[in-house]
N, C-alpha and C positions, 0 to 999 in steps of 0.2 A: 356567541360565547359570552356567557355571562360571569362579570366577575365579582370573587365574594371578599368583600372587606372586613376585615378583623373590628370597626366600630366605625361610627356613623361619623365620627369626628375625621376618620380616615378618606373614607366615602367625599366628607364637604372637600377633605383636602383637592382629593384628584378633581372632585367638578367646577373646583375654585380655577385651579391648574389650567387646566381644558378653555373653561371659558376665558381666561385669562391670555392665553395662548392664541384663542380664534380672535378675540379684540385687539390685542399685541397688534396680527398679519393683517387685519382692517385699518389701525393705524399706519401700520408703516403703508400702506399700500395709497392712503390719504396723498392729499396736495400737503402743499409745505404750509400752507395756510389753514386749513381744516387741521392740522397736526398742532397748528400750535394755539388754534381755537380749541382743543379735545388733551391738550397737557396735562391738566388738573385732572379729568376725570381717567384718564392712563395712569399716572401718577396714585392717585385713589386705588384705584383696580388691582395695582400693583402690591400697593400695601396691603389690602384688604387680602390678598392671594397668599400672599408672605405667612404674615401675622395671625391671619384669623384662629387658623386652626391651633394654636396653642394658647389660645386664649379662651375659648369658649367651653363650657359642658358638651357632655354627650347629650341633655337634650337639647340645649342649644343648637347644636351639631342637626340634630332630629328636626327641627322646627323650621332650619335655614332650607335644610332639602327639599321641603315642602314650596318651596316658592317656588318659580318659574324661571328665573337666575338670580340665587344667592349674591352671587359676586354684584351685580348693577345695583342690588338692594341696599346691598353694605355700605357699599363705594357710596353711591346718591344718598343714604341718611347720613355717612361720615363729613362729607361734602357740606351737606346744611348746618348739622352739629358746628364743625370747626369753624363755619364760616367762611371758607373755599372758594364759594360756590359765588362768592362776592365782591366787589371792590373793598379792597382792603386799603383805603387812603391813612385812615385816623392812624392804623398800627404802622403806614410804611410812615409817617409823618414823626411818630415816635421814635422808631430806630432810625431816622435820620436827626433827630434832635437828640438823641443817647447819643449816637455817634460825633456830632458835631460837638456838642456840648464836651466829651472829654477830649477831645481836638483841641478846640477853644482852652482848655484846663492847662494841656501841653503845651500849647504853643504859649499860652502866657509864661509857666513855668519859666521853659525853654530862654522866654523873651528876658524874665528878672535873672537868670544868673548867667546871662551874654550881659546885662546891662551892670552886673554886679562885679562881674568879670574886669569890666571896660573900665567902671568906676575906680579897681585898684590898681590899674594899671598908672592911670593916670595920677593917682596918688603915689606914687613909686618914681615917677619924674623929679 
């Protein structure tokens, strides 16, 4: 039985779905280990199944179903784009120095008006 989609963009939807669905039950089906070696690219897959379809034209939509699986194409070029695909040290090195750096801001704050505190108290003797 053959089924008729109202536009092609419809069409990527469900084939996005589907295959999205059969790599989902491959993941879960994985060791704990292979699961969390394949995070990123489940993660990818996910978004790419979500989002795509309202983001792209109708030939866009046309040009994805031409491929062999839309969904691993997307996922794997989103993947290199973002940079995913990668050790990501230099931006984890950043957000821990944003983070620590306004820590370090606080806790000095914190430190001058305990010490500013303490200073009038003793004045007050």
């Amino acid at each position: 039985m053959s089924v008729v989609y109202a536009s092609a963009i419809e069409e990527l939807a469900q084939v996005l779905a589907n295959r999205f669905a059969r790599l989902a039950r491959g993941w879960e089906a994985s060791t704990p280990g292979k699961r969390q070696e394949d995070l990123e690219k489940i993660l990818a897959a996910r978004n790419v199944a979500a989002k795509l379809p309202d983001l792209i034209t109708e030939s866009d939509a046309l040009a994805l179903l031409n491929l062999e699986d839309p969904l691993q194409a997307v996922a794997e070029q989103w993947l290199k784009m973002t940079g995913l695909d990668r050790p990501q040290d230099d931006a984890l090195r950043q957000c821990v120095g944003t983070l620590c750096g306004s820590a370090l801001r606080q806790d000095a704050r914190q430190t001058a008006k305990t010490q500013k505190a303490h200073r009038r108290d003793t004045m007050a003797r």
